[in-house]
C-alpha positions as CSV (number, residue, x, y, z in Angstrom):
1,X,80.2,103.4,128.8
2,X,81.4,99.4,128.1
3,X,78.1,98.8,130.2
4,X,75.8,98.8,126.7
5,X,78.2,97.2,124.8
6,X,78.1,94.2,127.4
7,X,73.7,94.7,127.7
8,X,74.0,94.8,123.9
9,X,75.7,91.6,123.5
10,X,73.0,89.8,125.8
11,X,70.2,91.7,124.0
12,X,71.7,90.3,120.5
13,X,72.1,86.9,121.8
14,X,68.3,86.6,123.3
15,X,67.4,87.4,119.8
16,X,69.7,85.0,118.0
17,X,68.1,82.4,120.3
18,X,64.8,83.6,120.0
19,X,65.0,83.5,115.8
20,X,66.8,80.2,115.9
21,X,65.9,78.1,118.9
22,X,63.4,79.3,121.1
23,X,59.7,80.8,120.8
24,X,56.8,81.7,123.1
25,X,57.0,80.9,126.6
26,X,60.4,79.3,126.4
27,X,61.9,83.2,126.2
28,X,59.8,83.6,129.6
29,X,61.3,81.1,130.9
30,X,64.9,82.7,129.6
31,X,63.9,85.6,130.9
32,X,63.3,84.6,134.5
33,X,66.8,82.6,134.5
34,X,68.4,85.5,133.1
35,X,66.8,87.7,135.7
36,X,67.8,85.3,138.3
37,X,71.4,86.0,137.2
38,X,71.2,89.2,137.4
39,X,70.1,89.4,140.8
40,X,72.8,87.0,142.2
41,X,75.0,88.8,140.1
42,X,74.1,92.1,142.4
43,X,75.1,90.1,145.3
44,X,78.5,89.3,144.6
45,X,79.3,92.8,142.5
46,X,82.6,93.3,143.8
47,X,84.0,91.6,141.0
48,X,84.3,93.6,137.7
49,X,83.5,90.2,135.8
50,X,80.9,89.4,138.2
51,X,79.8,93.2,136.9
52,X,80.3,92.5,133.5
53,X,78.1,89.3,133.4
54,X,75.2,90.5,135.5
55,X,75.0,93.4,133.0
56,X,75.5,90.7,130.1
57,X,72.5,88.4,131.8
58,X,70.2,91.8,132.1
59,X,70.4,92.5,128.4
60,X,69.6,89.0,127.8
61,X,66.2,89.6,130.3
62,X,65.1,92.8,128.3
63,X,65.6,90.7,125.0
64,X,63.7,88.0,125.8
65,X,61.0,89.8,127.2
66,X,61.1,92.0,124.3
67,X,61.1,89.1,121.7
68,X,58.7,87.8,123.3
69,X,56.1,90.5,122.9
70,X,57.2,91.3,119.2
71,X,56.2,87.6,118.7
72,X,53.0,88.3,120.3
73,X,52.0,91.4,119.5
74,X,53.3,91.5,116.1
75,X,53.9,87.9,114.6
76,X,51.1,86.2,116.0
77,X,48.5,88.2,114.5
78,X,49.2,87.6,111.1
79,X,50.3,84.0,111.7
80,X,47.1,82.8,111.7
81,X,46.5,84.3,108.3
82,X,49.2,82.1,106.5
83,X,48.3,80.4,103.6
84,X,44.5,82.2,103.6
85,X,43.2,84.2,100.5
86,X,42.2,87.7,102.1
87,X,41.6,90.9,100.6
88,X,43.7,93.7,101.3
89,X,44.4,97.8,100.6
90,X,48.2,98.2,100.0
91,X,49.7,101.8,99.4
92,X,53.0,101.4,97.7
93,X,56.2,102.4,99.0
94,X,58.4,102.1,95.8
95,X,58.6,101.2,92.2
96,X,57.9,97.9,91.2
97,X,59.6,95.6,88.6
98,X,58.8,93.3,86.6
99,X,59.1,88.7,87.0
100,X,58.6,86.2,85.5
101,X,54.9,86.4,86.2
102,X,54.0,89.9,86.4
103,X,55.1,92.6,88.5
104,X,56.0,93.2,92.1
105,X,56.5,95.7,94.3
106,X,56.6,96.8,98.7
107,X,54.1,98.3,100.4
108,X,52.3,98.8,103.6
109,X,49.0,97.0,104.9
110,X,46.7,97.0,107.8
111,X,45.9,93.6,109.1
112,X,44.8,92.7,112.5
113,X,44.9,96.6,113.4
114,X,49.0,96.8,112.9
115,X,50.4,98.3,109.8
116,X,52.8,95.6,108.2
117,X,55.3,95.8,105.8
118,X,54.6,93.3,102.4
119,X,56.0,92.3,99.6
120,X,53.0,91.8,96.7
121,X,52.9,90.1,93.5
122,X,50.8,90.5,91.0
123,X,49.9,88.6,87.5
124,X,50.0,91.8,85.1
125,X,52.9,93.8,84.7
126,X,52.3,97.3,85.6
127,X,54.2,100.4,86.6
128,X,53.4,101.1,90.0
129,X,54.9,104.6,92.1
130,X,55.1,105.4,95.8
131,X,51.8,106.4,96.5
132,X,49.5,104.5,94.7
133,X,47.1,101.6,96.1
134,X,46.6,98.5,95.7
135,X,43.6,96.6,95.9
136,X,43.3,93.0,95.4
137,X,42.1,89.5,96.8
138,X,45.5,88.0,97.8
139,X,47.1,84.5,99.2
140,X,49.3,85.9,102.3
141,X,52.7,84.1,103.5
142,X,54.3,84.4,106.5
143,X,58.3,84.9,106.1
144,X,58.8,83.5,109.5
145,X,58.6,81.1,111.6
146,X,55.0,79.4,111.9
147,X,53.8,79.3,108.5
148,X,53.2,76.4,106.5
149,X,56.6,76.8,104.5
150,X,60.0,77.6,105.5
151,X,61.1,81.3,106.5
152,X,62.5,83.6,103.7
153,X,65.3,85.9,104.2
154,X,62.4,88.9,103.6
155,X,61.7,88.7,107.7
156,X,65.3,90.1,107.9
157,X,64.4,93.5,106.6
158,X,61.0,93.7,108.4
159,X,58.9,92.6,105.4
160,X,57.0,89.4,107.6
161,X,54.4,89.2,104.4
162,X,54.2,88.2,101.1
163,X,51.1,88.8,98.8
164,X,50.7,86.8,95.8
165,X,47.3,87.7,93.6
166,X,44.6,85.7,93.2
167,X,41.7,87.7,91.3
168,X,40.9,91.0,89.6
169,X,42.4,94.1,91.5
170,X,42.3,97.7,91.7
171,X,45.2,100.0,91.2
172,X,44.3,103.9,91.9
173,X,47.2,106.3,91.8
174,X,47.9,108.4,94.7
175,X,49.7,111.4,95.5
176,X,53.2,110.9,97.3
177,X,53.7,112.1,100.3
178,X,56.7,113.5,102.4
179,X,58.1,109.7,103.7
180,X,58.1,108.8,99.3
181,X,61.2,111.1,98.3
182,X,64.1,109.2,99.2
183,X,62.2,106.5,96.9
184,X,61.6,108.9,94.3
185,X,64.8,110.7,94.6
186,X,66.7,107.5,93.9
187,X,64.8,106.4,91.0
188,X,65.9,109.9,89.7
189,X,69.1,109.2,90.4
190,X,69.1,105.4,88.6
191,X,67.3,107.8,85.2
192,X,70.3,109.9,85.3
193,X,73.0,107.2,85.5
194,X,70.8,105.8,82.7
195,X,71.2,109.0,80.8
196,X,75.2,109.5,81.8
197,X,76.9,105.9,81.0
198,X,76.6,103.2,78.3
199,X,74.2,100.6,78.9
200,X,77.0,98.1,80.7
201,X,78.7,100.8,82.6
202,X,75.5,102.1,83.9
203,X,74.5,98.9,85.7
204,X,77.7,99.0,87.5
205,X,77.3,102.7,88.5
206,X,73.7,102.0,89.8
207,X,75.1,99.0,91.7
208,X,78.0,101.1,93.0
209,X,76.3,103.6,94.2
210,X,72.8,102.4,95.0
211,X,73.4,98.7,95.8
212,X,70.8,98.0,93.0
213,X,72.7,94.9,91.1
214,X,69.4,94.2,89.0
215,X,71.1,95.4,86.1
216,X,74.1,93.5,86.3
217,X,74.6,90.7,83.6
218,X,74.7,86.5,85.0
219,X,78.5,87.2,84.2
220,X,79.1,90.4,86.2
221,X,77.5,88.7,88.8
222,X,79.6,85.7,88.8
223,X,83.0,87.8,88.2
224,X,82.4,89.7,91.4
225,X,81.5,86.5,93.5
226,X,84.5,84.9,92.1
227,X,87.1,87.4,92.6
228,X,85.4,87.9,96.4
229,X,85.0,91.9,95.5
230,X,81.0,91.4,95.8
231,X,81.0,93.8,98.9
232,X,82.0,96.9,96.2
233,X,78.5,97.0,94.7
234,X,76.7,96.7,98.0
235,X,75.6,100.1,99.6
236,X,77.4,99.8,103.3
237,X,79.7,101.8,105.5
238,X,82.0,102.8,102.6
239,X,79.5,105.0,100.8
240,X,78.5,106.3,104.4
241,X,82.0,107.5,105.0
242,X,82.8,108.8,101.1
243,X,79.4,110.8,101.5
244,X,80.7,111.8,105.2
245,X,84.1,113.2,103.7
246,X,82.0,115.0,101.2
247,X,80.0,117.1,103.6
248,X,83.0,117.9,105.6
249,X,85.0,119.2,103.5
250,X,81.9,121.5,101.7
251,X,81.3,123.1,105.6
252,X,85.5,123.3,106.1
253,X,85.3,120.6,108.9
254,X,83.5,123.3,111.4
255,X,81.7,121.1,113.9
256,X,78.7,122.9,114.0
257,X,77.5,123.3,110.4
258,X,78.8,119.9,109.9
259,X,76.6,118.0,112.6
260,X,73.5,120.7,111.1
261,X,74.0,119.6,107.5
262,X,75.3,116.3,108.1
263,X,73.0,114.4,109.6
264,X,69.9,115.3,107.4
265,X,71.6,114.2,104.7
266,X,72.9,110.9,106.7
267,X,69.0,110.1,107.5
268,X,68.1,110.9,103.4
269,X,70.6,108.4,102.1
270,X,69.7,105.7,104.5
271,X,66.3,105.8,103.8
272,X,67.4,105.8,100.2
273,X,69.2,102.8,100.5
274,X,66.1,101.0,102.1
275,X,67.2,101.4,105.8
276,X,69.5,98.4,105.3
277,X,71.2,97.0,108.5
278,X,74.6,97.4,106.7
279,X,74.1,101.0,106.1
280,X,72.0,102.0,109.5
281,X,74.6,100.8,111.3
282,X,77.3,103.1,109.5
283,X,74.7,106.0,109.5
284,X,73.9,105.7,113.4
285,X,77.8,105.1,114.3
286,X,78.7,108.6,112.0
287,X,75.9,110.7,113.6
288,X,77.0,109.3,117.2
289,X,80.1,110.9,116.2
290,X,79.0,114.1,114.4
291,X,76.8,114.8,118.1
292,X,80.2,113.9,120.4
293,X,82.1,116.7,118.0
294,X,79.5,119.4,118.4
295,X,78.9,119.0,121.7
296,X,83.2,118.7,122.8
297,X,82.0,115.3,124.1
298,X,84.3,111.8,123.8
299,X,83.1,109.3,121.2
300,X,83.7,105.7,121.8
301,X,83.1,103.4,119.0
302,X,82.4,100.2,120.8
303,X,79.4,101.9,122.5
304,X,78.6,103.7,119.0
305,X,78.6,100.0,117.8
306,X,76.4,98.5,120.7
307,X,73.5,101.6,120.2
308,X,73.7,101.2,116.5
309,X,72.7,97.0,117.4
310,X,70.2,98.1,119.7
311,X,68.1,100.6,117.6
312,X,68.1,97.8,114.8
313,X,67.7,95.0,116.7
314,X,65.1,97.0,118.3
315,X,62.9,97.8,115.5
316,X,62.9,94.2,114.2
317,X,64.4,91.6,116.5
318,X,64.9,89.1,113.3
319,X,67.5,91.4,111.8
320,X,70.0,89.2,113.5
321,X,69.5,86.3,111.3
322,X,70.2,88.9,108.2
323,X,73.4,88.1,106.8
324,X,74.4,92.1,105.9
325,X,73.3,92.5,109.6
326,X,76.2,90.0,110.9
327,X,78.9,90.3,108.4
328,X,78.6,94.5,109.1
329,X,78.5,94.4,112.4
330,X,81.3,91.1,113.0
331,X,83.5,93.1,110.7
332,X,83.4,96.3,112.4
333,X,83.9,94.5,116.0
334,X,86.5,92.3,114.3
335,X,88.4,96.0,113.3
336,X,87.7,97.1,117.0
337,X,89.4,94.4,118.5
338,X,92.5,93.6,116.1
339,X,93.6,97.5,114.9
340,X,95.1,98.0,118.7
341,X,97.2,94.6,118.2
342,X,98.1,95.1,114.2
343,X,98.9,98.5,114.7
344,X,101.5,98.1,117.4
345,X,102.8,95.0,115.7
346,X,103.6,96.9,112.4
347,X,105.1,100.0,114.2
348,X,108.0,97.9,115.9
């Protein structure tokens, strides 16, 4: 079972070198040296490090490769569209708010033949729902590397566009769709905290238990930077765990019912939190373990930990320069690692 954690680690580092260091046919190259490892790792197997290292150098292979056609397939495409005024049919995939300019708001486009994810601005301020399209003539930017200005932290969370407007546009409302209620549901739920608490204490419930901090004064802010308790309003494995506890004690802990109801409602509130890495990775690791107790089988959480990396890392290989990405997933290994240690320390 240690096997992914090992692949997993040379999987995360191919990606960490292919965000940071390396593009194109440098991760080839990678890839053949890593390949190369793994086969003369074969030859001299007997040894379990030997083992561990050719495994290590075989997810550091697949990564590369697999960076390699993401950059291809997927980033290259619209690279060449960077800086360019295009037209371009977005259907929205949550509420907008308002800047300093206008409004904005995500969405989904087709460019090049591949659906994108892209972040649009426009220069009115409008109210804007899942489900509605967006028509307009807009100046695209790439969040990665390759554009003509430096990467934003927007690649992290798979949004690789930006859409700024630059003439008259068309708005037409649609109807939403099955993949727009955890969107809807959780602007329901922000209305009724709005409804249920003053006006201070409601930005603080929204932030608690929806990681939205838009509502939070300049001050509010700063106090919980200050006082290093930032990590409270930010949706992450805590909430996933309190939500956990709640379903298991409404089915009386039975295995069964518990996996059934559980993990629907696990997949609602991550895609109500935005599929954030933070809260993926708590929602992956839970069902991992909700499947092991229905089925009688053992759950390891080093190799819940490795899966969780590889089915995010998988989806969007530039997730590992996200900073809820590393702090989530270092602070979990760092827990792995050091509980063994602390624990017998403080019971002698």
């Amino acid at each position: 079972m240690r096997k992914l954690m090992w692949f997993t680690i040379g999987y995360a580092l191919s990606c960490g070198v292919g965000t940071y260091l390396v593009r194109g046919r440098g991760m080839l190259l990678l890839a053949l040296v890593c390949a190369l490892l793994v086969a003369g790792g074969f030859l001299f197997r007997a040894h379990p490090a030997v083992k561990r290292a050719a495994v290590l150098a075989l997810g550091c292979a697949v990564g590369c490769l697999t960076f390699f056609g993401y950059e291809w397939f997927v980033l290259k495409p619209i690279a060449q569209m960077d800086g360019q005024t295009v037209p371009v049919s977005i259907r929205v995939t949550g509420y907008s708010w308002e800047t300093d300019y206008g409004s904005a708001a995500d969405g989904i486009t087709e460019l090049a033949g591949r659906r994108y994810k892209v972040r649009f601005y426009l220069n009115d301020r409008r109210e804007l729902e899942p489900g509605d399209t967006v028509t307009i003539p807009a100046r695209l930017r790439l969040t990665d590397e390759g554009g003509s200005r430096e990467p934003t932290f927007h690649r992290t969370s798979g949004i690789l566009l930006l859409a700024t407007q630059r003439g008259d546009g068309i708005v037409t409302e649609g109807e939403p769709g099955f993949r727009d209620w955890p969107a809807r549901w959780r602007e329901k739920l922000t209305r009724l905290i709005g409804e249920c608490f003053p006006a201070d204490a409601a930005a603080f419930a929204r932030a608690l238990l929806l990681g939205d901090k838009t509502g939070l004064s300049w001050e509010q802010s700063t106090n919980f930077s200050l006082s290093g308790i930032s990590h409270i309003v930010a949706v992450s494995g805590l909430h996933v765990g309190i939500l956990f506890a709640f379903v298991s004690l409404a089915t009386r802990k039975r295995r069964f019912l518990t996996a059934i109801i559980g993990i629907p409602v696990l997949l609602f509130f991550d895609a109500m939190a935005g599929f954030t890495a933070s809260v993926t990775r708590a929602v992956i690791m839970q069902i991992l373990l909700l499947a092991a107790l229905a089925l009688n089988r053992e759950y390891d959480p080093p190799t819940a930990l490795s899966f969780a990396g590889l089915v995010i890392l998988g989806q969007c290989p530039l997730s590992i320069a996200g900073v809820g990405f590393q702090l989530s997933f270092a602070s979990v290994a760092g827990i792995f690692l050091l509980y063994p240690k602390l624990s017998g320390w403080m019971k002698q």
